[in-house]
DRENLUM-350831 format. One line per 2 residues: for each residue x, y, z of C-alpha. Coordinates in Angstrom, 2 decimals. Example, Ala and Ser with C-alpha at 12.3 -4.5 7.8 and 13.67 -1.06 7.14 Angstrom:
<nodes>
12.30/-4.50/7.80  13.67/-1.06/7.14
</nodes>
This chain:
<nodes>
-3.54/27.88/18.52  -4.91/31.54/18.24
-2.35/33.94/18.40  0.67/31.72/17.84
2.36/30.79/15.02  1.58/27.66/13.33
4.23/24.79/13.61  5.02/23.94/10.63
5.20/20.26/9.51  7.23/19.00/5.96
5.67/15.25/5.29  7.61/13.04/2.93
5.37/10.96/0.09  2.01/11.62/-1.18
0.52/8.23/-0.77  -1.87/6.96/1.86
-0.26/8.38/5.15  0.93/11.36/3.97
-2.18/12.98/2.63  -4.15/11.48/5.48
-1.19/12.94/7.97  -1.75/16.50/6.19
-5.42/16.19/6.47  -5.34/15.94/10.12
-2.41/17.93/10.75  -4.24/21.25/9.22
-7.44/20.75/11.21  -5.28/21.25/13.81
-3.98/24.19/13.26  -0.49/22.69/12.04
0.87/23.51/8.37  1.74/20.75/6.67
3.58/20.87/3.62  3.87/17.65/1.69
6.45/16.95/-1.09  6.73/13.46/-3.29
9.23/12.36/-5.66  6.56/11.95/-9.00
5.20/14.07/-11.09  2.25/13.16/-9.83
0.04/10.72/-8.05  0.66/6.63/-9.90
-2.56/5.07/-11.86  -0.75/1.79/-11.22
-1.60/-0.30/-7.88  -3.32/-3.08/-6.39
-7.13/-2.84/-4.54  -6.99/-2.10/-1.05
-9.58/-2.68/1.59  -10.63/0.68/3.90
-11.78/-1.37/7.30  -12.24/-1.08/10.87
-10.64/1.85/12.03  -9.82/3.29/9.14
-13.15/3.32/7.88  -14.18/5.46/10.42
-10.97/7.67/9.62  -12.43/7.87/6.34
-16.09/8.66/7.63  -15.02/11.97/9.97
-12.85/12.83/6.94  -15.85/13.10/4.72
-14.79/10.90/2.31  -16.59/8.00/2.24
-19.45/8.95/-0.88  -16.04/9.51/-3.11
-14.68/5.88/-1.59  -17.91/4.08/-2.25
-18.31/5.91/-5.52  -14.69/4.17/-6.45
-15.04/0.90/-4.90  -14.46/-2.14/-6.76
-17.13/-4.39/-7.97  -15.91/-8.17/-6.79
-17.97/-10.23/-4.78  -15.82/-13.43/-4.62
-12.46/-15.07/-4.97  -11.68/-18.01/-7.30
-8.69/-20.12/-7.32  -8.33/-21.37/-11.20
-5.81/-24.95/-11.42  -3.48/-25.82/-14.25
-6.16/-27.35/-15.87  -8.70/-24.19/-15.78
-10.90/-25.53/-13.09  -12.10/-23.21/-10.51
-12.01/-23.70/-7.10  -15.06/-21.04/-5.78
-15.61/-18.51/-6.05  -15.41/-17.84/-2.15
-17.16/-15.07/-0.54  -14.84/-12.34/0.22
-14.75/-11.51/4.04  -15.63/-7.77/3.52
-17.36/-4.97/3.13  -19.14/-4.56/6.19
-20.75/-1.48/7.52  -18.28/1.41/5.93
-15.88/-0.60/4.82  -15.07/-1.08/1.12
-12.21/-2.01/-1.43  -10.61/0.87/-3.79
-7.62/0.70/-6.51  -5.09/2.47/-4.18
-4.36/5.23/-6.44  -8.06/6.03/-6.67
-7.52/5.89/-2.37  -4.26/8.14/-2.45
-6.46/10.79/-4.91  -9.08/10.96/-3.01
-6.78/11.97/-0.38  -4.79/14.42/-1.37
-8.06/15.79/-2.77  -9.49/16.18/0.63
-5.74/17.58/2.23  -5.26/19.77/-0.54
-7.11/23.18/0.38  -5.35/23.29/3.53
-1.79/21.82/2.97  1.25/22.18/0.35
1.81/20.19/-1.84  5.50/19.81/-3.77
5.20/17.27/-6.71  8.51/16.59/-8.64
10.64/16.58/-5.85  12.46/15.04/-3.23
14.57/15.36/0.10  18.29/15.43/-0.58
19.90/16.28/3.40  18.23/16.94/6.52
19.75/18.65/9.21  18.72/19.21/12.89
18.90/21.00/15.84  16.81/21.95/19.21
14.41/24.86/17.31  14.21/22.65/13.69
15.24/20.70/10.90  17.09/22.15/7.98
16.07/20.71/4.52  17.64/20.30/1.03
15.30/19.62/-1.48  16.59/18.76/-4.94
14.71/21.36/-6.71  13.02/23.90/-3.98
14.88/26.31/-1.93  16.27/24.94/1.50
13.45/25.53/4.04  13.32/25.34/7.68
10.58/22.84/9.65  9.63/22.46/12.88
9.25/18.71/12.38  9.87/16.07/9.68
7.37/13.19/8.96  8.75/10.35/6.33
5.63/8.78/4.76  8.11/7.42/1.73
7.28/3.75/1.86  9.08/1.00/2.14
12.61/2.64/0.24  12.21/5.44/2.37
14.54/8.05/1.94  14.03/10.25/5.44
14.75/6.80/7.19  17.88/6.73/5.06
18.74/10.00/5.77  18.20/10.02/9.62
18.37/6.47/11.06  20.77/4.51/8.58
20.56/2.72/5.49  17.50/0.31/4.75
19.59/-3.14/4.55  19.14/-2.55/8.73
15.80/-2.12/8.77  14.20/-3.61/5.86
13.87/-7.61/5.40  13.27/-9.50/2.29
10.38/-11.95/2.99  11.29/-14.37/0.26
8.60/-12.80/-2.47  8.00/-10.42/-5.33
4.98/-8.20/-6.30  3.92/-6.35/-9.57
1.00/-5.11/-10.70  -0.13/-2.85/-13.74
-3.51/-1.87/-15.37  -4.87/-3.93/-18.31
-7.04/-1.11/-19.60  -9.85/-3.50/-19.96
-12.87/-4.85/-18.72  -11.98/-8.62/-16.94
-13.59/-11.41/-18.48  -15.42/-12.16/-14.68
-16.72/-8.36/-13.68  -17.33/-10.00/-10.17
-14.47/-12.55/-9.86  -11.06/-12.12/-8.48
-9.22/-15.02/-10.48  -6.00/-16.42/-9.27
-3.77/-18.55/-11.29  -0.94/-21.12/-9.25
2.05/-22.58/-9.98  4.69/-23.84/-7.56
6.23/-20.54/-6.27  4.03/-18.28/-8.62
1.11/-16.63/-8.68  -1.19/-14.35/-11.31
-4.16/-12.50/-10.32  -6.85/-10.95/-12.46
-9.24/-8.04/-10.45  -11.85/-7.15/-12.49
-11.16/-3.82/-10.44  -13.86/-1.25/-11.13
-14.19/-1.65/-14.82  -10.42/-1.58/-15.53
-9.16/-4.78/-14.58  -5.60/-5.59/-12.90
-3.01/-7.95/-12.91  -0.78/-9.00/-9.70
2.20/-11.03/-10.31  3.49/-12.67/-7.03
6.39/-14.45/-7.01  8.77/-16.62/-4.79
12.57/-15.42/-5.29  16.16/-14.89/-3.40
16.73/-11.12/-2.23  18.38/-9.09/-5.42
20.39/-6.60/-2.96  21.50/-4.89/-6.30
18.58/-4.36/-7.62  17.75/-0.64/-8.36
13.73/-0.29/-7.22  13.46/2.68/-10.26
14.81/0.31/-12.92  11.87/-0.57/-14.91
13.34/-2.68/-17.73  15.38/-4.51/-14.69
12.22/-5.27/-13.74  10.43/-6.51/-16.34
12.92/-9.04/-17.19  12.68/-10.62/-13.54
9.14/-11.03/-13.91  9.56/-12.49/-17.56
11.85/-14.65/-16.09  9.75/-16.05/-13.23
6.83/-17.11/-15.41  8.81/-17.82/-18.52
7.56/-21.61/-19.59  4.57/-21.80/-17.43
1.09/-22.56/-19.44  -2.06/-22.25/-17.49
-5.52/-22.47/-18.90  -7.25/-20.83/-19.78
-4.15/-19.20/-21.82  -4.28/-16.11/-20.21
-0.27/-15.49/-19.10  0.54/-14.70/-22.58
-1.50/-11.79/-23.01  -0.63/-10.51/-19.72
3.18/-10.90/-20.17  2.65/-8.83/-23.50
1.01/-6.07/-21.47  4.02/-6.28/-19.28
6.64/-5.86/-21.85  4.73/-2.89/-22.88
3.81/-1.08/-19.70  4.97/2.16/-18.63
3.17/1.89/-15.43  4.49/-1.29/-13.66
4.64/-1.29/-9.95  7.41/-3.76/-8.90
8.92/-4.28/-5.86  10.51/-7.03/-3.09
7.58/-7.95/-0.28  9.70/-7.31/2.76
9.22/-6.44/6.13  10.67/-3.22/7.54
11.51/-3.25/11.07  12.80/-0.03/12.92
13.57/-0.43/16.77  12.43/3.47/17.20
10.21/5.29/14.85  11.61/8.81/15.93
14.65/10.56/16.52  14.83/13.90/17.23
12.46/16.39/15.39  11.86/13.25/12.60
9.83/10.43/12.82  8.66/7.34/10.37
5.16/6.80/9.38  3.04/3.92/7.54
5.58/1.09/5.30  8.60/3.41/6.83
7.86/2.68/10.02  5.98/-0.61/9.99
5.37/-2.33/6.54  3.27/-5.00/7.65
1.27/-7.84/5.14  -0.35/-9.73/2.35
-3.88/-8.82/3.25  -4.20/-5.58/2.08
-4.53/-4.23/5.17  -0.96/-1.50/4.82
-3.56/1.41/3.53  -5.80/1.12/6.54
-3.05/1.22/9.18  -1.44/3.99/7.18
-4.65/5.90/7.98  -4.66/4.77/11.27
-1.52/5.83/11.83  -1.34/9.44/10.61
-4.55/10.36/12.26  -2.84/8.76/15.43
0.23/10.78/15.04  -1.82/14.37/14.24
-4.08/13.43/17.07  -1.12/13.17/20.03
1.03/15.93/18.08  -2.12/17.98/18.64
-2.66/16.89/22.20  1.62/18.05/23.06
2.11/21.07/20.38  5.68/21.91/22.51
6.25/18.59/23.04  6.87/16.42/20.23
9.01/14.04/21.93  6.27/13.20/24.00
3.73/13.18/20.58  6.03/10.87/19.18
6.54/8.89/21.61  2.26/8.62/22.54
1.92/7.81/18.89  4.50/4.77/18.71
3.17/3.06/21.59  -0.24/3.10/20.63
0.28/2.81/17.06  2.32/-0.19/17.62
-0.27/-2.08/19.11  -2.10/-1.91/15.97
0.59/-2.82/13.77  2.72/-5.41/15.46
0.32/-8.07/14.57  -0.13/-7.72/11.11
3.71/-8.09/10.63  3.35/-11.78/12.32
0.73/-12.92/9.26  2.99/-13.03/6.15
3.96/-16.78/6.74  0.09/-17.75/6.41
-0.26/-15.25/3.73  2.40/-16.71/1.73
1.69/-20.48/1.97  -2.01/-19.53/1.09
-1.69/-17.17/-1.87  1.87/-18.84/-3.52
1.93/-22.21/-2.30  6.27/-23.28/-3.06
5.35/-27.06/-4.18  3.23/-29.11/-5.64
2.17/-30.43/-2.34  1.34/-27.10/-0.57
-0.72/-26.52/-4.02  -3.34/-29.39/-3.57
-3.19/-29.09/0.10  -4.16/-25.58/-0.50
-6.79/-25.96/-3.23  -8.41/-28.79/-0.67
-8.48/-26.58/1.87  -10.39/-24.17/-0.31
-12.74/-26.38/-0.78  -14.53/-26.18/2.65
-14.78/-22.17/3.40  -18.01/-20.71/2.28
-19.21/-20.09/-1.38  -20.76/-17.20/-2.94
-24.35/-18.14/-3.80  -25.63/-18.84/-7.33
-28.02/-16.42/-8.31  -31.57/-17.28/-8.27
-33.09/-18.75/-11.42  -34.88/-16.05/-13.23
-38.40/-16.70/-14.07  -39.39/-17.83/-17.39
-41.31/-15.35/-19.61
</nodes>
C-alpha cells in the first residue's frame, strides 16, 4: 500500500480477537486502532488451550516462547465424588507439537503486547453510536472525540455492544444454554500442582486449576435464563452463585473456603454460557468477530477460533483493500466452517462436566473409569 493512505480500522475489545485482529491488520499496512471498555486488561479468567490452527497463528506471530513461558503446569484431570474419592486423574488430550494451555488473561497480554507497537490502543472507553455511510463509519465514543473509520470490527464478546448497536439487541442473537460460569483467582498455590480437580453435584460443578502457580476456581452451574440480570453487577452476582451451592458439602471440605474467596473477590468473572447466533456477521462497513459473531463451547476452544478468526478476517481484508464487502464476505464463509461445529458440542459438554441428576452422575463417573490414566511415576531408587 505504498503511496496510499492507510485504511484505517477501529476494533472493539481488547481480548483475544481484537489484539490478534490488530496484529495482523498492521502488518498489512492497515491502522488499527483498538478501544476496550476497562481500565485495563482482567487478571481474572479460566485456562485456555492455543491448538491446531491457532497454534500456528501464534508461531508466525512470534509468540510462542512468551506462551510456553506462561503455560500451565497440569498434566491430568480428576473427577473427586461426594465422598472425596478420585476418579483419575485422566491424561489430558493436549499439548501436542505447539500447542499449550495459558490463563487467558496471561493469552490476551501477551497479545496486545505483540499488537501494541503498531496499533492504538484506547483503554477506559467504549462505543456509544455508530453511524454509516458509503466512504465510513462515524463514531461516538464516551470519552474520545468522535472519529471517522473506514471500517468497524466488534471483538466485544458475547454482550457485544457494536452488535447492539448495528444489528439489534442481543435477546435475537444470543441463547441461554441452560448454565452459569464464574471463575476468580485464589492467590495460592493448589493443593495438586499437576491436578485439575473437579467437584459434582447434581446440576453443579467446582473446579480447582492449579493454574501456573496461582490456582483457579470455576463454578459451573445449571440455572433458568435471568433476562434481568445486569452482566456488570458484581454483588448480583455473587449472591447467585452463593445461592447455587448454598447447602452442598463435598469432601474434602473445600467449598467453604472457596465461597469465602468469592464473597471477597473483586475480580469475579460471571456470566450466562449461551450461544450467540447471528444469521450475517456483517453489515455494511461493520462486521462481528470471535463470541460476537460465533460464541461456540465448553472445551476451551473460543480463544483459538478467536485467533483463527481475526487472522482470517486481516488475511481476506488484505487480499480486497477496496472491497470489504467482498473481505467480509471471504472471511464468513471460511471462518464459518471452522466454527459451526464447535457450537453443536455443548450438549456433550454439559452432560459430561455438570451431570443434572444423580443418575447422569454415576453414569458419568463410570464412564470415566475406562479412558486412559496418567501414569504413576516410577519408583525412585532407594539410597
Amino acid at each position: 500500500m505504498a503511496g496510499m493512505r492507510r485504511p484505517t480500522v477501529l476494533i472493539c475489545g481488547a481480548g483475544i480477537a481484537g489484539p490478534t485482529l490488530a496484529y495482523w491488520l498492521a502488518r498489512h499496512g492497515f491502522h488499527p486502532t483498538v478501544v476496550e471498555r476497562a481500565q485495563g486488561l482482567r487478571s481474572s479468567g479460566n485456562p485456555v488451550d492455543v491448538r491446531g490452527a491457532a497454534a500456528q497463528v501464534a508461531s508466525r506471530m512470534g509468540i510462542l516462547p512468551r506462551l510456553r513461558d506462561a503455560a500451565t503446569h497440569a498434566t491430568g484431570f480428576a473427577f473427586v465424588t461426594a465422598s472425596g474419592r478420585r476418579i483419575g486423574p485422566l491424561r489430558l488430550g493436549r499439548p501436542r507439537g505447539d500447542e499449550v494451555e495459558v490463563p487467558r488473561d496471561d493469552l490476551a497480554a501477551i497479545l496486545s503486547d505483540a499488537a501494541r507497537d503498531n496499533a492504538e490502543f484506547l483503554f477506559g472507553d467504549s462505543i456509544t453510536a455508530l453511524r454509516q455511510d458509503t466512504g465510513g463509519v462515524d463514531v461516538t465514543f464516551q470519552r474520545a472525540a468522535p472519529r471517522r473509520f473506514d471500517l468497524v470490527v466488534g471483538a466485544d464478546g458475547l454482550h457485544s455492544t457494536v452488535r447492539t448497536l448495528v444489528f439489534g439487541p442481543e435477546t435475537g442473537f444470543v441463547h441461554h444454554l441452560g448454565l452459569y460460569i464464574a471463575t476468580l483467582p485464589l492467590g495460592r498455590p493448589a493443593a495438586d500442582p499437576t491436578t485439575i480437580l473437579m467437584y459434582n453435584a447434581p446440576g453443579r460443578s467446582l473446579t480447582v486449576h492449579p493454574g501456573r502457580g496461582n490456582a483457579g476456581a470455576a463454578f459451573i452451574f445449571r440455572g433458568p435464563s435471568l433476562p434481568e440480570l445486569d452482566h456488570r453487577d458484581v454483588e448480583a452476582h455473587k449472591r447467585i452463585i452463593l445461592d447455587a451451592y448454598a447447602g452442598d458439602r463435598w469432601q474434602p471440605p473445600v467449598l467453604p473456603e472457596l465461597l469465602d474467596r468469592l464473597r471477597a473477590a473483586d475480580d469475579l468473572y460471571f456470566d450466562s454460557i449461551s450461544q450467540v447466533q447471528v444469521p450475517a456477521w456483517s453489515r455494511g462497513r461493520v462486521t462481528l468477530l470471535g463470541d460476537a459473531a460465533s460464541c461456540v463451547s465448553l472445551f476451551g476452544d473460543g480463544s483459538s477460533l478467536a485467533m483463527i478468526g481475526a487472522t482470517t478476517l486481516a488475511e481476506t481484508l488484505a487480499a480486497t483493500p477496496h472491497d470489504h464487502a467482498a473481505a467480509f464476505h471471504t472471511y464468513e464463509t471460511r471462518h464459518r466452517k471452522a466454527s459451526n461445529p464447535r457450537q453443536r458440542g455443548h450438549v456433550l459438554a454439559a452432560a459430561l462436566l455438570v451431570p443434572a441428576t444423580h443418575t447422569g452422575l454415576t453414569a458419568r463417573n463410570l464412564t470415566t473409569r475406562l479412558l486412559p490414566r496418567v501414569p504413576a511415576p516410577a519408583p525412585r531408587p532407594a539410597r
